[in-house]
ZATITI-262508 format. One record per residue: residue number from 0; residue in three letters; x, y, z of N, C-alpha, C in turn. Coordinates in steps of 0.05 Angstrom, whole numbers, plus 5000, padded with zeros to 4 digits. Layout:
BEGIN
+-----+-----+------+------+------+------+------+------+------+------+------+
!   i !  aa !  npx !  npy !  npz ! capx ! capy ! capz !  cpx !  cpy !  cpz !
+-----+-----+------+------+------+------+------+------+------+------+------+
! NUM ! ala !    X !    Y !    Z !    X !    Y !    Z !    X !    Y !    Z !
...
+-----+-----+------+------+------+------+------+------+------+------+------+
end
This chain:
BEGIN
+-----+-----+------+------+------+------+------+------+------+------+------+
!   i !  aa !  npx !  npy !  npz ! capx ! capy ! capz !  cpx !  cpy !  cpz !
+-----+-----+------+------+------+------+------+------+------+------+------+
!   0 ! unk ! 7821 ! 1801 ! 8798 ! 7827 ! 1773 ! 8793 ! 7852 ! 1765 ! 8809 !
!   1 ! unk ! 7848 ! 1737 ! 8817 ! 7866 ! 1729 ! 8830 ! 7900 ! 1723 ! 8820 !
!   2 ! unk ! 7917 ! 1720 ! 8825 ! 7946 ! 1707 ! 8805 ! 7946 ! 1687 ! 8785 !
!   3 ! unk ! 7929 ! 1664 ! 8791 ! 7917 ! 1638 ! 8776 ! 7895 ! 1639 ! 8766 !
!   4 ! unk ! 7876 ! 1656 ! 8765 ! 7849 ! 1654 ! 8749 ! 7851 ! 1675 ! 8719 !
!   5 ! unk ! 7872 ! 1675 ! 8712 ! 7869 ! 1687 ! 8690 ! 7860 ! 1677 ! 8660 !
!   6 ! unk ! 7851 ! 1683 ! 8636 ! 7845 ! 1659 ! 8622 ! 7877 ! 1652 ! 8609 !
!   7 ! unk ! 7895 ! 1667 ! 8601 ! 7911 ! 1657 ! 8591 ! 7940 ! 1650 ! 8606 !
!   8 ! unk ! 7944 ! 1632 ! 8626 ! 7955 ! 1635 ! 8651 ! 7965 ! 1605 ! 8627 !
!   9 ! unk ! 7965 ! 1596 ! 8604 ! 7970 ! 1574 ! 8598 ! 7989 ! 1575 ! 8572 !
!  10 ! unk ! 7991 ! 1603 ! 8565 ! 8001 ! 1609 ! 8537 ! 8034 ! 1614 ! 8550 !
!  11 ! unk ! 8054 ! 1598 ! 8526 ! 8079 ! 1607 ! 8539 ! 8086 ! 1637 ! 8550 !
!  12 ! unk ! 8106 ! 1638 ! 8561 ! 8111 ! 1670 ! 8580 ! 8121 ! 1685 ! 8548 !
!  13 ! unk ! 8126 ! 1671 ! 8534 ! 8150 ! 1696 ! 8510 ! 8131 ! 1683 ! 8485 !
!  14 ! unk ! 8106 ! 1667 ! 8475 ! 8099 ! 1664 ! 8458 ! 8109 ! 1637 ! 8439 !
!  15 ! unk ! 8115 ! 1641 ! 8419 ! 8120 ! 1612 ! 8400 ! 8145 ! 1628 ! 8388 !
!  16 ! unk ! 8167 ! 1611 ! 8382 ! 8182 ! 1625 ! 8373 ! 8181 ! 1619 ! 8339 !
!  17 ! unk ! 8197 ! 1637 ! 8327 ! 8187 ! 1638 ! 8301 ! 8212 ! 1628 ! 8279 !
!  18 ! unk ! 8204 ! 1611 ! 8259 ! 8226 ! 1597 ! 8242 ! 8244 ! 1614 ! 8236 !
!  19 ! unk ! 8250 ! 1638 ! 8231 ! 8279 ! 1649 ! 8226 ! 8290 ! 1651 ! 8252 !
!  20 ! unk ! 8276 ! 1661 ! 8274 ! 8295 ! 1660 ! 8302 ! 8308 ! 1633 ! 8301 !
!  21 ! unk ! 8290 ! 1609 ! 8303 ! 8302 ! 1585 ! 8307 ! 8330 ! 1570 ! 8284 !
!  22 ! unk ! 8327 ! 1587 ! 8257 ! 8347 ! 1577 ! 8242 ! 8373 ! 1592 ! 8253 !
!  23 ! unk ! 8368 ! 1625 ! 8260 ! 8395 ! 1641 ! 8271 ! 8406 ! 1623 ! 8298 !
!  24 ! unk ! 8381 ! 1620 ! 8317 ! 8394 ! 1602 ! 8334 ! 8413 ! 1574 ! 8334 !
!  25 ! unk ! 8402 ! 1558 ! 8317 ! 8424 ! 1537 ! 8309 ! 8441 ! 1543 ! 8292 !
!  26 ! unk ! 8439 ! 1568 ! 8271 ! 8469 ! 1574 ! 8257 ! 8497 ! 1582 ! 8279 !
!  27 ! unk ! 8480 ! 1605 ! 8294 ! 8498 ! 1621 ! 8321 ! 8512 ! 1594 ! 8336 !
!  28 ! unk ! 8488 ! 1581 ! 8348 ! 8500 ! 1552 ! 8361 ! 8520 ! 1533 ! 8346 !
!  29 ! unk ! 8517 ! 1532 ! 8323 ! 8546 ! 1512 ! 8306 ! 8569 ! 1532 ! 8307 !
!  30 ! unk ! 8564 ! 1554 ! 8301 ! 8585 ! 1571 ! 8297 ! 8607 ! 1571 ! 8327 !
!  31 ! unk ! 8587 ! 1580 ! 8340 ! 8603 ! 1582 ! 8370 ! 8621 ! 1556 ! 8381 !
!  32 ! unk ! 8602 ! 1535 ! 8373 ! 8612 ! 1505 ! 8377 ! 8629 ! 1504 ! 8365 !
!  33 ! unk ! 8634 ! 1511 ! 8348 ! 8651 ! 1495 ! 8324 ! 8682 ! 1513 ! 8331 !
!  34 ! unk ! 8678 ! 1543 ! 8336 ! 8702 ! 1554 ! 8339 ! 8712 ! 1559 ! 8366 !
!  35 ! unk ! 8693 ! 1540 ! 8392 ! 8698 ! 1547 ! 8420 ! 8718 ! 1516 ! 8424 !
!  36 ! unk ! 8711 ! 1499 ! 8403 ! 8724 ! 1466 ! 8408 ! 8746 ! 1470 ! 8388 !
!  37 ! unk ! 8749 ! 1482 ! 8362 ! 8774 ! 1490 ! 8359 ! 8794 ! 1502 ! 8372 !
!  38 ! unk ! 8783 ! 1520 ! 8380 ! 8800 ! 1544 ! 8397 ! 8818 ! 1527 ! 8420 !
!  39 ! unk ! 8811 ! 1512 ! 8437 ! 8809 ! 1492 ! 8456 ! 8827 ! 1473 ! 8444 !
!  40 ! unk ! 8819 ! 1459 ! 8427 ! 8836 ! 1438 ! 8411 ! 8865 ! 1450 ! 8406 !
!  41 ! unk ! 8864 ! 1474 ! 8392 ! 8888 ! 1481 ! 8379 ! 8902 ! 1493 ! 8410 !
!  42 ! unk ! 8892 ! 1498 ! 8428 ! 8911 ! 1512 ! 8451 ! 8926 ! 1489 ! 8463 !
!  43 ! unk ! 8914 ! 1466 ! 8464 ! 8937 ! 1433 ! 8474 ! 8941 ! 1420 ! 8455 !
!  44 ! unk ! 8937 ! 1424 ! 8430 ! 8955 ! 1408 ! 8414 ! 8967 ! 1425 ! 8390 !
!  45 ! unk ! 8965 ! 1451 ! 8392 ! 8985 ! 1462 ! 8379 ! 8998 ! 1485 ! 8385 !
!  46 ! unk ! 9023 ! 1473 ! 8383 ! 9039 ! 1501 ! 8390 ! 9067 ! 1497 ! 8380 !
!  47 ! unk ! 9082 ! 1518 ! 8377 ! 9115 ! 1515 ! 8362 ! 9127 ! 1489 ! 8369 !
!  48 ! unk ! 9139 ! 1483 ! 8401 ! 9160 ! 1468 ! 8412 ! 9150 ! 1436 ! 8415 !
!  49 ! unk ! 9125 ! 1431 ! 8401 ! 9123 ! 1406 ! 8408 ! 9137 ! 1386 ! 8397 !
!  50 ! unk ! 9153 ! 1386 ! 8378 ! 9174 ! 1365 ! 8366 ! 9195 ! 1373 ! 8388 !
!  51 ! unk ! 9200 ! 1382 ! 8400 ! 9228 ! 1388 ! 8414 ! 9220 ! 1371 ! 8438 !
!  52 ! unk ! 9195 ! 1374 ! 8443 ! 9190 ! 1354 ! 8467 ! 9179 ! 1379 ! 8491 !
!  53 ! unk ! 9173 ! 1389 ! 8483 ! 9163 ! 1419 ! 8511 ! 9137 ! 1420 ! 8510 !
!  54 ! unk ! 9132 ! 1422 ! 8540 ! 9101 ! 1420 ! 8547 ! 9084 ! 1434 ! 8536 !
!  55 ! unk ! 9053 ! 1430 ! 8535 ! 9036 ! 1457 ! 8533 ! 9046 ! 1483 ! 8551 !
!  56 ! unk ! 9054 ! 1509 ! 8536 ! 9050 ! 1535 ! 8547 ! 9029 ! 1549 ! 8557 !
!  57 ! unk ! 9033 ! 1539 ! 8590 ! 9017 ! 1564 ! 8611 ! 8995 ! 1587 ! 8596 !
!  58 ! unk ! 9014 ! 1594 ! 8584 ! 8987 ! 1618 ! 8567 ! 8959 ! 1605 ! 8549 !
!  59 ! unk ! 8968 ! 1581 ! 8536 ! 8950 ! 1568 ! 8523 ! 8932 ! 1556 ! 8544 !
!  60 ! unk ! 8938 ! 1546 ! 8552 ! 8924 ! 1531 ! 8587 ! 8906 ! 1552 ! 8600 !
!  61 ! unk ! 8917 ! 1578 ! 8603 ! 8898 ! 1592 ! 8611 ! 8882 ! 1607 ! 8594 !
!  62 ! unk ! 8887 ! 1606 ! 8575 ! 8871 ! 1623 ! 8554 ! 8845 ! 1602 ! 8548 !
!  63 ! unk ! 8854 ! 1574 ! 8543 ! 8833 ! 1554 ! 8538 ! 8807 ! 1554 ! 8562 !
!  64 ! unk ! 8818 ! 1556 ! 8590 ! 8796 ! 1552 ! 8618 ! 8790 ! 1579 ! 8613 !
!  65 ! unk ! 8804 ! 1610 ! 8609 ! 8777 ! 1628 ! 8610 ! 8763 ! 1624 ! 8595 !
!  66 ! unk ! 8767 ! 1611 ! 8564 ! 8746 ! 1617 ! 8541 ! 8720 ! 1594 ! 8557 !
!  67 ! unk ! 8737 ! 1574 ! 8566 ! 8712 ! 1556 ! 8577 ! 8682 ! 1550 ! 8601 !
!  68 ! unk ! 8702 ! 1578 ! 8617 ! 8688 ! 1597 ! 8639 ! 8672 ! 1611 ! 8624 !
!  69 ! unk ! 8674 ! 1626 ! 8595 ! 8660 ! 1648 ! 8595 ! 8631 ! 1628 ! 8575 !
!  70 ! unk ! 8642 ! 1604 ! 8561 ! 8624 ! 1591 ! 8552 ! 8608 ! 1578 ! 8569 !
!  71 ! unk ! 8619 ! 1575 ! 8592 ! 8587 ! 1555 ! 8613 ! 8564 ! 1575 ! 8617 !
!  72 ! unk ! 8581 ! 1601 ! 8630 ! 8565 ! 1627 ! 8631 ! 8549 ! 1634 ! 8621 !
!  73 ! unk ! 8556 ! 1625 ! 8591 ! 8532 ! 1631 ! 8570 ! 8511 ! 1606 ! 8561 !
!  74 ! unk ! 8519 ! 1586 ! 8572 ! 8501 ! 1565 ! 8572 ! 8487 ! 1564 ! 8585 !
!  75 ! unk ! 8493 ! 1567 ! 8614 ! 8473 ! 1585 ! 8634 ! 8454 ! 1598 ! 8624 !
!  76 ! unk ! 8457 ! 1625 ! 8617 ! 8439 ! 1646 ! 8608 ! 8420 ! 1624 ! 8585 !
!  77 ! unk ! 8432 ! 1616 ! 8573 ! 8413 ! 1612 ! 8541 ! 8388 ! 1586 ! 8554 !
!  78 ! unk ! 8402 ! 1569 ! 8572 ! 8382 ! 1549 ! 8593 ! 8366 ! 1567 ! 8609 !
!  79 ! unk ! 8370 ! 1590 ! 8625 ! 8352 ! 1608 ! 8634 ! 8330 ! 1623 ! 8615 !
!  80 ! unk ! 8341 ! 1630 ! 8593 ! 8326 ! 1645 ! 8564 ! 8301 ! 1619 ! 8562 !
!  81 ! unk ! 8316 ! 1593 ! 8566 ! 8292 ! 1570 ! 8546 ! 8265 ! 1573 ! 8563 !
!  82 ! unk ! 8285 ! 1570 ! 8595 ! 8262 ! 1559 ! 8603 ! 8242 ! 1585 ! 8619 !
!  83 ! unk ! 8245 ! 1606 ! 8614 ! 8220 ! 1632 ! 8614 ! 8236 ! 1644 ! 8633 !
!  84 ! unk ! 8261 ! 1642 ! 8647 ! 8269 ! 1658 ! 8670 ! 8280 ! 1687 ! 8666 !
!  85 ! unk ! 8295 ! 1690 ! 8642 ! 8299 ! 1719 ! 8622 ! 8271 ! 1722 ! 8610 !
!  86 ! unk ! 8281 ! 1758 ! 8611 ! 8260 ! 1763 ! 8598 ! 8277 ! 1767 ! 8561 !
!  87 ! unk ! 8248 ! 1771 ! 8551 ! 8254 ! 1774 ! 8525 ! 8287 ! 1783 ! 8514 !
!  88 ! unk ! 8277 ! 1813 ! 8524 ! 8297 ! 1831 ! 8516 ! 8333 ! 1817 ! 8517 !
!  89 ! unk ! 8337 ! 1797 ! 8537 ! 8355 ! 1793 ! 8541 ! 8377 ! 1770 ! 8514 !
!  90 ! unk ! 8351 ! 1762 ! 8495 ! 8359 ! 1742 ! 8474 ! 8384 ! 1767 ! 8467 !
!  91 ! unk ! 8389 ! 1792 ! 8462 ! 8403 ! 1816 ! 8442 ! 8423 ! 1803 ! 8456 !
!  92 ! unk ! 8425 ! 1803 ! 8488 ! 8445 ! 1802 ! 8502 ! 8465 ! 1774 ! 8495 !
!  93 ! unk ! 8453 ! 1752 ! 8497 ! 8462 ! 1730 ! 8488 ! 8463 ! 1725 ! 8462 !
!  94 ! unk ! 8458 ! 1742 ! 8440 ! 8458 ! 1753 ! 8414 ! 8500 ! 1754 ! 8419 !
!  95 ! unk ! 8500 ! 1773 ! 8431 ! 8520 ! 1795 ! 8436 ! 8544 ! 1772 ! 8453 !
!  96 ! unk ! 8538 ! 1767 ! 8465 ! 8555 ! 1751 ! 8475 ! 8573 ! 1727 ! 8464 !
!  97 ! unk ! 8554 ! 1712 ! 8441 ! 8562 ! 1697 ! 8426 ! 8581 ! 1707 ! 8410 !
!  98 ! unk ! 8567 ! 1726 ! 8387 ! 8597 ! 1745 ! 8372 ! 8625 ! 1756 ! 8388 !
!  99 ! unk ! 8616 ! 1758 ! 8413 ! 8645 ! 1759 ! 8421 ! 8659 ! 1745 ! 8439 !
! 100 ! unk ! 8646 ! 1715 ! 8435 ! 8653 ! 1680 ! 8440 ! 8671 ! 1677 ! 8417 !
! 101 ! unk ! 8658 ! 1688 ! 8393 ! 8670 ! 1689 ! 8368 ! 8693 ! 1696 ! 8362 !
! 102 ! unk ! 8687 ! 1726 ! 8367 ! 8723 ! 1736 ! 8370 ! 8736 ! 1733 ! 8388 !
! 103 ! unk ! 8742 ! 1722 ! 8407 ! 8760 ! 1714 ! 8432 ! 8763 ! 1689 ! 8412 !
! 104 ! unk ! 8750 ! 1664 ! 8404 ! 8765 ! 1650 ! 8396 ! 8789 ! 1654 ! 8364 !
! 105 ! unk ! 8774 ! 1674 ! 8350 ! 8788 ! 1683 ! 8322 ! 8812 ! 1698 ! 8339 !
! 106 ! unk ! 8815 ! 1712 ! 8363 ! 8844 ! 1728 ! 8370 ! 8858 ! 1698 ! 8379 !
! 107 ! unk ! 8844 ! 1679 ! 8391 ! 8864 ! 1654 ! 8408 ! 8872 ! 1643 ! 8387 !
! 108 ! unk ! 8860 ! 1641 ! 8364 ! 8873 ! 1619 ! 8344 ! 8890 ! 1640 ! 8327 !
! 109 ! unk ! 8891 ! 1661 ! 8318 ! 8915 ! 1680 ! 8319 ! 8936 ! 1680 ! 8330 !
! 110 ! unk ! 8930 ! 1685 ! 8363 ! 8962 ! 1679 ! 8373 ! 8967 ! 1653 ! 8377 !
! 111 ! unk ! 8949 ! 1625 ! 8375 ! 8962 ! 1598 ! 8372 ! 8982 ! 1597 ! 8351 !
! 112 ! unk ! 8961 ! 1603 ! 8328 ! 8987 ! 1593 ! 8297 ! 8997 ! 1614 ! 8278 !
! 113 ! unk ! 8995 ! 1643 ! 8293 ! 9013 ! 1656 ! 8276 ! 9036 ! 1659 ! 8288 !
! 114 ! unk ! 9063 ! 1669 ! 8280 ! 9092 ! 1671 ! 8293 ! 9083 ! 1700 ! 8314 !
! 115 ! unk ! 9100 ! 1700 ! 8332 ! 9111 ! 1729 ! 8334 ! 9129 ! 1745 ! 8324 !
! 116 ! unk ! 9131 ! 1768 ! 8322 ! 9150 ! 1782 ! 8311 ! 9179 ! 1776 ! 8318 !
! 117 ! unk ! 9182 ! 1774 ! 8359 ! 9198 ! 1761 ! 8363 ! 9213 ! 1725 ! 8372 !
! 118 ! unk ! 9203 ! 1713 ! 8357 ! 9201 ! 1696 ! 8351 ! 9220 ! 1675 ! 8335 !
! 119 ! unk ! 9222 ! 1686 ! 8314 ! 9240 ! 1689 ! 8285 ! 9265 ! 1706 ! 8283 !
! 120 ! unk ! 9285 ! 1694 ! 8270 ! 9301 ! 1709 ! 8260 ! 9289 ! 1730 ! 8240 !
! 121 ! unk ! 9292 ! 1752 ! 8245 ! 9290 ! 1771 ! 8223 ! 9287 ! 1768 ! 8197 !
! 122 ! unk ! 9319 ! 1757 ! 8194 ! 9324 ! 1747 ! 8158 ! 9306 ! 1721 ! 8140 !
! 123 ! unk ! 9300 ! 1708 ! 8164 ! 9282 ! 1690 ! 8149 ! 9259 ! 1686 ! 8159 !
! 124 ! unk ! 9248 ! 1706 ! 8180 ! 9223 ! 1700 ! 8179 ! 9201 ! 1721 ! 8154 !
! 125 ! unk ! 9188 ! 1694 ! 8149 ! 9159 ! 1700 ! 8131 ! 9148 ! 1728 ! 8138 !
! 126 ! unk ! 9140 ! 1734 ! 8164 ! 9122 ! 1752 ! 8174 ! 9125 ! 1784 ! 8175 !
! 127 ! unk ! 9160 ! 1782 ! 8167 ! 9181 ! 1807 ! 8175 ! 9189 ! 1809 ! 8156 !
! 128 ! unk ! 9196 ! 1840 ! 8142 ! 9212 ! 1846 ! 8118 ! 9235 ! 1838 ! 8129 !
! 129 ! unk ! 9250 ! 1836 ! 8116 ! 9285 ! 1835 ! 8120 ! 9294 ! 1861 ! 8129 !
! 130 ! unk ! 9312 ! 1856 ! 8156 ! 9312 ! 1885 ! 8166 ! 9351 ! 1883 ! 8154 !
! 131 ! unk ! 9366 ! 1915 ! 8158 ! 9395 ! 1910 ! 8156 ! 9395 ! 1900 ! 8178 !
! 132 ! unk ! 9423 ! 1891 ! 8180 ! 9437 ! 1889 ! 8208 ! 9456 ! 1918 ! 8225 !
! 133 ! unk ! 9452 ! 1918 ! 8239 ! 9455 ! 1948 ! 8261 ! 9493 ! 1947 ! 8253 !
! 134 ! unk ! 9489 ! 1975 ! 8243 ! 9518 ! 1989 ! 8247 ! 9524 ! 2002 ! 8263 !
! 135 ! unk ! 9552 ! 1996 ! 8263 ! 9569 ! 2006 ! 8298 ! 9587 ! 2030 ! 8288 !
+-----+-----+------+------+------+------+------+------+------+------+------+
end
């Protein structure tokens, strides 16, 4: 038989997808959304020195464009997945990719709004026991 004379040359390439895939898919999709536009949000508008009047910090700036590089990338893939150009197997991959969309944004919003150690005075920061002061 030829490439086109097959009888089922009309049935999608991956089948029908099935109501729990499609609920994980839009849970995964809010999730990612929801903590890839936070993540983003909180890197230009929050940070320690903004009552003092000091710019967004370089590190937040760049931390925001990789997370946003690595999210087109995966928008890519999941528009390749729809439209039959991955194969199956590859949903695990974009499975996988998302959870650790996830935690890249749970570590960025960590170092957005928690202190650093050095950061604070010792004595009064929250985050630090009270250390002595160094004898001479």
């Amino acid at each position: 038989m030829r490439g086109g004379d097959h009888p089922d040359d009309n049935e999608p390439l991956f089948g029908e997808t099935k109501r729990s895939d499609r609920i994980i898919q839009y849970v995964l999709t809010g999730a990612v959304t929801f903590m890839v536009l936070f993540t983003v949000a909180s890197a230009f508008f929050y940070f320690d020195n903004k009552a003092k009047g000091e710019k967004v910090p370089i590190t937040n700036i760049f931390y925001a464009l990789s997370l946003m590089l690595i999210v087109i990338g995966q928008i890519v893939m999941i528009i390749w997945y729809r439209e039959g150009d991955l194969d199956p197997k590859f949903r695990r991959f974009i499975y996988f990719n998302a959870f650790t969309t996830i935690l890249l944004c749970i570590a960025g919003n960590l170092f957005f709004h928690l202190p650093f150690a050095g950061d604070c005075d010792p004595c009064t920061c929250p985050t630090q026991p009270p250390t002595a002061p160094p004898t001479t």
